[in-house]
OpenMM code with the backbone's topology and positions (N, CA, C; nanometers):
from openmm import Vec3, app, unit

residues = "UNK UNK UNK UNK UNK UNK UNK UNK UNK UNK UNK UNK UNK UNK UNK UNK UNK UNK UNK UNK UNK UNK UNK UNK UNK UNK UNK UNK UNK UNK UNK UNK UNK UNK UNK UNK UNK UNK UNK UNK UNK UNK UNK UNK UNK UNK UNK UNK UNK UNK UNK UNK UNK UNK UNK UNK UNK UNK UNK UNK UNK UNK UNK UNK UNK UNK UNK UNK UNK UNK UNK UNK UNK UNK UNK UNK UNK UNK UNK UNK UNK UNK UNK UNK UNK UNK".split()
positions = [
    Vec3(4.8915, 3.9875, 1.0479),
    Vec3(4.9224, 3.8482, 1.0204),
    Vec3(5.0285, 3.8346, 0.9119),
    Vec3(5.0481, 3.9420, 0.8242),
    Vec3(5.1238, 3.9070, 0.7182),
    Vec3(5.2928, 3.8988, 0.7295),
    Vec3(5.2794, 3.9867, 0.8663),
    Vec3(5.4364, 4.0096, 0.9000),
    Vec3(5.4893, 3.8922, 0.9950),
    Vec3(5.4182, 3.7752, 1.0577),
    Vec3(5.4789, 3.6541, 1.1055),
    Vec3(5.5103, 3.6088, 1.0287),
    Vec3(5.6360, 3.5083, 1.0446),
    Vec3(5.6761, 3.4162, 0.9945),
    Vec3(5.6274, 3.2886, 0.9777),
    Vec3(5.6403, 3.2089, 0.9049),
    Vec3(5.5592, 3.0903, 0.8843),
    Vec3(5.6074, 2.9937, 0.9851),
    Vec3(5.7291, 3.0199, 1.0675),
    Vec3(5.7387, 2.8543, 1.1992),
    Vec3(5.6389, 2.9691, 1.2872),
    Vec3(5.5897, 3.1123, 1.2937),
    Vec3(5.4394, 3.1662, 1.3567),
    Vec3(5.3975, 3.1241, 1.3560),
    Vec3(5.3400, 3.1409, 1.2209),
    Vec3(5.1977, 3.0953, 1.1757),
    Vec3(5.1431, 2.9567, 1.1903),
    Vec3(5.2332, 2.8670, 1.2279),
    Vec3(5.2586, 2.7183, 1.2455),
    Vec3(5.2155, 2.6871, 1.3790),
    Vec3(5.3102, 2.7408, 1.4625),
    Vec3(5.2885, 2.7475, 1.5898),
    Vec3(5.1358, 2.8456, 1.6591),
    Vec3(5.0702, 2.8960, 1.5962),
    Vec3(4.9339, 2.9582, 1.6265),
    Vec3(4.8458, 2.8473, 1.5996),
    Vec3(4.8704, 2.7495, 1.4508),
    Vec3(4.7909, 2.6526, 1.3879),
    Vec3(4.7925, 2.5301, 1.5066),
    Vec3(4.9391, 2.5067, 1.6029),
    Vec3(4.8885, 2.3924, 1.6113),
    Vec3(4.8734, 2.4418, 1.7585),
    Vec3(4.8830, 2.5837, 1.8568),
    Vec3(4.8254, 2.5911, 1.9240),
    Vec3(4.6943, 2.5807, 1.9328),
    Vec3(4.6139, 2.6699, 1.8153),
    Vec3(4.4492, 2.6234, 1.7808),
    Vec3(4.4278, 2.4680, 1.7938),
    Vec3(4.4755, 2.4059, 1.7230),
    Vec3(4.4220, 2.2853, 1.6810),
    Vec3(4.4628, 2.1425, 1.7918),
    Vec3(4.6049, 2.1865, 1.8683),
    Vec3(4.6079, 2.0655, 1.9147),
    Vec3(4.5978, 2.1199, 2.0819),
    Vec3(4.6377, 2.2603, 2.1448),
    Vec3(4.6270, 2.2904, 2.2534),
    Vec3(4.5110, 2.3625, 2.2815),
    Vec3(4.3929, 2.3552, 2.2415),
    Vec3(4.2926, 2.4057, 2.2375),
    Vec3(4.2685, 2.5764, 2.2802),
    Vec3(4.3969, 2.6397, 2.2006),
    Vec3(4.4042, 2.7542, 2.2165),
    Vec3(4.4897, 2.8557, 2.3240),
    Vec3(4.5188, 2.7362, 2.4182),
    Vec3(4.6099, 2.7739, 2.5245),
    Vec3(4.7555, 2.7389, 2.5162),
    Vec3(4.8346, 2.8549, 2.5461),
    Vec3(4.9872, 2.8869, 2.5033),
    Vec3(5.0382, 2.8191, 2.6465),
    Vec3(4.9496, 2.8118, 2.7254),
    Vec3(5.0477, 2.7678, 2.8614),
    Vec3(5.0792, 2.6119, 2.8489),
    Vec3(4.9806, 2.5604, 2.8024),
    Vec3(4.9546, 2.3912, 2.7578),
    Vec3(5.0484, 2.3427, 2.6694),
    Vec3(5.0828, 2.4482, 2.5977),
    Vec3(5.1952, 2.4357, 2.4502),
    Vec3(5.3110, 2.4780, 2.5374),
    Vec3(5.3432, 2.5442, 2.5924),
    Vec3(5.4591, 2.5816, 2.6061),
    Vec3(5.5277, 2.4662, 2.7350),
    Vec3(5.4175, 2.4175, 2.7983),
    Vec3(5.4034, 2.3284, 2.8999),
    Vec3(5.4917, 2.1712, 2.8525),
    Vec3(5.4149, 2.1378, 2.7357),
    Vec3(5.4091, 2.0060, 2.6139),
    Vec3(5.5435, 2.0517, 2.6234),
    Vec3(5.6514, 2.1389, 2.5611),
    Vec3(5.7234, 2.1722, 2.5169),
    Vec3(5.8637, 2.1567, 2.5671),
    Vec3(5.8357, 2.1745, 2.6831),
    Vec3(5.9342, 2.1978, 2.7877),
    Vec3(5.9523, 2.0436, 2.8524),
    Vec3(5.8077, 1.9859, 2.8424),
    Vec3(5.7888, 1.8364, 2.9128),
    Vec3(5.9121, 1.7386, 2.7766),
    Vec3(5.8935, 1.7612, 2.6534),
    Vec3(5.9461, 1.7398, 2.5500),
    Vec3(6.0788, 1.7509, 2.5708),
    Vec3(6.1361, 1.8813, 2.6178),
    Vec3(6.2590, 1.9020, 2.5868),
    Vec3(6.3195, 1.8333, 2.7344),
    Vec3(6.2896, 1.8029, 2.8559),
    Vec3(6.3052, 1.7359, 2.9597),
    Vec3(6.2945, 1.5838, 2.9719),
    Vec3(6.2097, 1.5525, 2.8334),
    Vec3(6.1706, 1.4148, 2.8309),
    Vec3(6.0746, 1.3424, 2.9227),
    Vec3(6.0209, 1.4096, 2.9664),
    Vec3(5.9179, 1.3888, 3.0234),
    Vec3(5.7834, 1.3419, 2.9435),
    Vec3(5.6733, 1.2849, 3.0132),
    Vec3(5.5749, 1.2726, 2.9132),
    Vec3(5.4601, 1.3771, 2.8787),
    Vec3(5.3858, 1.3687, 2.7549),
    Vec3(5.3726, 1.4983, 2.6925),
    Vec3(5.2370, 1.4280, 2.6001),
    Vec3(5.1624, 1.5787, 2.6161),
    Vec3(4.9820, 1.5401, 2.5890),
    Vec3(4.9605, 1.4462, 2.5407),
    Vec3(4.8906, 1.4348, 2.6561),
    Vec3(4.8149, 1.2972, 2.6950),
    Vec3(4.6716, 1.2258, 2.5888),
    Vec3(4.6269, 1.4111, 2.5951),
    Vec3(4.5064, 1.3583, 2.4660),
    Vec3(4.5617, 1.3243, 2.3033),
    Vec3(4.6901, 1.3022, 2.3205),
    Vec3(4.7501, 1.3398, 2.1793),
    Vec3(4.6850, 1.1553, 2.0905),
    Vec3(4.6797, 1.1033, 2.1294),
    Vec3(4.6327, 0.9645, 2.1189),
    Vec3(4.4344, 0.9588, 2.1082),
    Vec3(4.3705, 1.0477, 2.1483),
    Vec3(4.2845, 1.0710, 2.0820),
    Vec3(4.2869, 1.1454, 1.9946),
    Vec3(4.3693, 1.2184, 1.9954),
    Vec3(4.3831, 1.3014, 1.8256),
    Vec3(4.3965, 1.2455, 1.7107),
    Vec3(4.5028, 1.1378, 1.7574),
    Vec3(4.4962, 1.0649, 1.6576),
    Vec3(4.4207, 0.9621, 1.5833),
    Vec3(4.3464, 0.9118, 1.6691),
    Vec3(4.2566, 0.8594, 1.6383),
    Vec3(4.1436, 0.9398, 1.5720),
    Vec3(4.1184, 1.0468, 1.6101),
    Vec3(4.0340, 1.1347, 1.5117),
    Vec3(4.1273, 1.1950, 1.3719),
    Vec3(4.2256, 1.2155, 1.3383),
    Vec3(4.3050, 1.2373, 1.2603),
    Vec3(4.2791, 1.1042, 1.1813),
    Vec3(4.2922, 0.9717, 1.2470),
    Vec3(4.2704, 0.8563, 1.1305),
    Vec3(4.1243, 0.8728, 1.0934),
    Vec3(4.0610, 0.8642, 1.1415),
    Vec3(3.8933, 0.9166, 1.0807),
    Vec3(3.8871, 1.0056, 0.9958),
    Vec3(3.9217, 1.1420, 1.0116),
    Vec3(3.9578, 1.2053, 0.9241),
    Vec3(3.9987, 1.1699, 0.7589),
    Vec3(4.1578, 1.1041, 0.7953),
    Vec3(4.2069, 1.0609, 0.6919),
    Vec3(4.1000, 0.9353, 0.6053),
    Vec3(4.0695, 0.8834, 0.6924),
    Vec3(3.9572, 0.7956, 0.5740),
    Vec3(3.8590, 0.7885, 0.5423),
    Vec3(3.8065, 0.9243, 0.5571),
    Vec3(3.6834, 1.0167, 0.5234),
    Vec3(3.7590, 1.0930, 0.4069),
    Vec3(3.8677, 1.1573, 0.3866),
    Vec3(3.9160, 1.2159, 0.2695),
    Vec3(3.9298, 1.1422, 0.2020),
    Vec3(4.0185, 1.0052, 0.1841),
    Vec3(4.0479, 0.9076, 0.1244),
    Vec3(3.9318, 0.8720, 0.0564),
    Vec3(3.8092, 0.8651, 0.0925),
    Vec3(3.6948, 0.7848, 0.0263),
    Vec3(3.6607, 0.9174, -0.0628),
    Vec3(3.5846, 1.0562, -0.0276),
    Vec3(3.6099, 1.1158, -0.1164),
    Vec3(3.7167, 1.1287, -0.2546),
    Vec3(3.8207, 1.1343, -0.1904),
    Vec3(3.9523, 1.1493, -0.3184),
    Vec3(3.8875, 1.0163, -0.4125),
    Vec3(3.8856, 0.9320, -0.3728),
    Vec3(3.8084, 0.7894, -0.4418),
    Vec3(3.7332, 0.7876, -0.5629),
    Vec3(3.6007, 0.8577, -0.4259),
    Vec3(3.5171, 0.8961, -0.5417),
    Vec3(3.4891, 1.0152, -0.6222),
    Vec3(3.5296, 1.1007, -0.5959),
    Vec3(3.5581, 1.2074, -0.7152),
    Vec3(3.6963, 1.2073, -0.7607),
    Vec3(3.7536, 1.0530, -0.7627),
    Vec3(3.8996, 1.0932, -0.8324),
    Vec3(3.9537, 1.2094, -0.8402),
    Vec3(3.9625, 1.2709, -0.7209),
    Vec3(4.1139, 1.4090, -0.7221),
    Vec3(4.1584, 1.3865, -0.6081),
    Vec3(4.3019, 1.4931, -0.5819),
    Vec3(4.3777, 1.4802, -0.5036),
    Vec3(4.3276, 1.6172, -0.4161),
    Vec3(4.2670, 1.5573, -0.3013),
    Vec3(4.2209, 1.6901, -0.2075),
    Vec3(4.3668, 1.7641, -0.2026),
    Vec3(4.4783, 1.7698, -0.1616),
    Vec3(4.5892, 1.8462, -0.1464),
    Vec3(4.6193, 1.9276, -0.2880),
    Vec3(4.5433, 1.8769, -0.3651),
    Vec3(4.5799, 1.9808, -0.5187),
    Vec3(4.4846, 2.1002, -0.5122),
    Vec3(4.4028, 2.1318, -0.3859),
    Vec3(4.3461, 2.2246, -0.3810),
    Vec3(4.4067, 2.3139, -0.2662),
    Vec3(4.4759, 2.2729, -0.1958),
    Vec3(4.5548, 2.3059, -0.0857),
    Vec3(4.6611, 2.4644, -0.1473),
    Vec3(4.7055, 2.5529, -0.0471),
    Vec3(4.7754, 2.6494, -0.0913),
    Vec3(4.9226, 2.5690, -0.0634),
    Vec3(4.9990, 2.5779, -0.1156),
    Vec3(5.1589, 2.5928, -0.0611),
    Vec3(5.2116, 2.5993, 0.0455),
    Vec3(5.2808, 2.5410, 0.1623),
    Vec3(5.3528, 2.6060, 0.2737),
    Vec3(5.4694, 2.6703, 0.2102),
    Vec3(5.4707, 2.7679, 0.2658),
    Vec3(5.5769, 2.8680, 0.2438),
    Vec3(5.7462, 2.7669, 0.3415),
    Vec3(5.8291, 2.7672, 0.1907),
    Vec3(5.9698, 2.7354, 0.2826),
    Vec3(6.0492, 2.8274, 0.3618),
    Vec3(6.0153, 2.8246, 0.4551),
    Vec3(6.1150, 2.9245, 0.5443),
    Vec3(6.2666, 2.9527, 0.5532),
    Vec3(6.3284, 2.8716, 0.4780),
    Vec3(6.4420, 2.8626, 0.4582),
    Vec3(6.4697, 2.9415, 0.2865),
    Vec3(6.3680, 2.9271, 0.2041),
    Vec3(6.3860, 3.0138, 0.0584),
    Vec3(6.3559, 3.1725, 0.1335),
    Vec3(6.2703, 3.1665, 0.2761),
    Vec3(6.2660, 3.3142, 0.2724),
    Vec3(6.3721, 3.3839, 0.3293),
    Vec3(6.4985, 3.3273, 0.3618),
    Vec3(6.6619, 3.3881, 0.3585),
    Vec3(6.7345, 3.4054, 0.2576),
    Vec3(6.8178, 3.5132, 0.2639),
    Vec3(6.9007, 3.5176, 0.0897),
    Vec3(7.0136, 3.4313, 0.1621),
    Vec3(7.0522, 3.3751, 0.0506),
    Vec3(7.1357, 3.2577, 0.0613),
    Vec3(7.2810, 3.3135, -0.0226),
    Vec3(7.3809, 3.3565, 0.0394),
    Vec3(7.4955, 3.3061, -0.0225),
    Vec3(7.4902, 3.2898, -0.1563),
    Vec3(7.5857, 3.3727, -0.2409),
    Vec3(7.5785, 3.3239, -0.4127),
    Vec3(7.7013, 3.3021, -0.4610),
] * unit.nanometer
topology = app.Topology()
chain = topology.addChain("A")
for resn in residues:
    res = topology.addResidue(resn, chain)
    for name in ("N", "CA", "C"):
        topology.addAtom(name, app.Element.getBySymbol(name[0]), res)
């Protein structure tokens, strides 16, 4: 795992999370995307669970006054991980 790159590691995250693990579904979305075609369908219940989500954290952050993302690690910029020109 350590040797992918982070648009990888990205693309594994939101195969897990939004293609329920299947690369054919993602790569499917993808192509429907780049054709303009229309593209997951369940994506509109996601979101709707994504807003639930969000205001289930929100009330926490509330009431224990902190910022859930201040516990969060860093995304790595993929662009600092090129040497750049000096």
């Amino acid at each position: 795992m350590d040797r992918l790159t982070p648009e990888q590691k990205l693309l594994l995250v939101l195969k897990r999370d939004l293609y329920a693990g299947d690369w054919s579904a993602m790569t499917q979305d993808l192509r429907n995307r780049l054709e303009g075609r229309p593209y997951v369908l369940r994506l509109a219940h996601r979101i709707e669970d994504d807003l639930a989500r969000i205001e289930q954290m929100r009330r926490l952050e509330q009431h224990y006054e902190v910022d859930l993302a201040a516990f969060l690690e860093p995304i790595p910029d993929p662009d600092q991980d090129q040497e750049r020109p000096t």
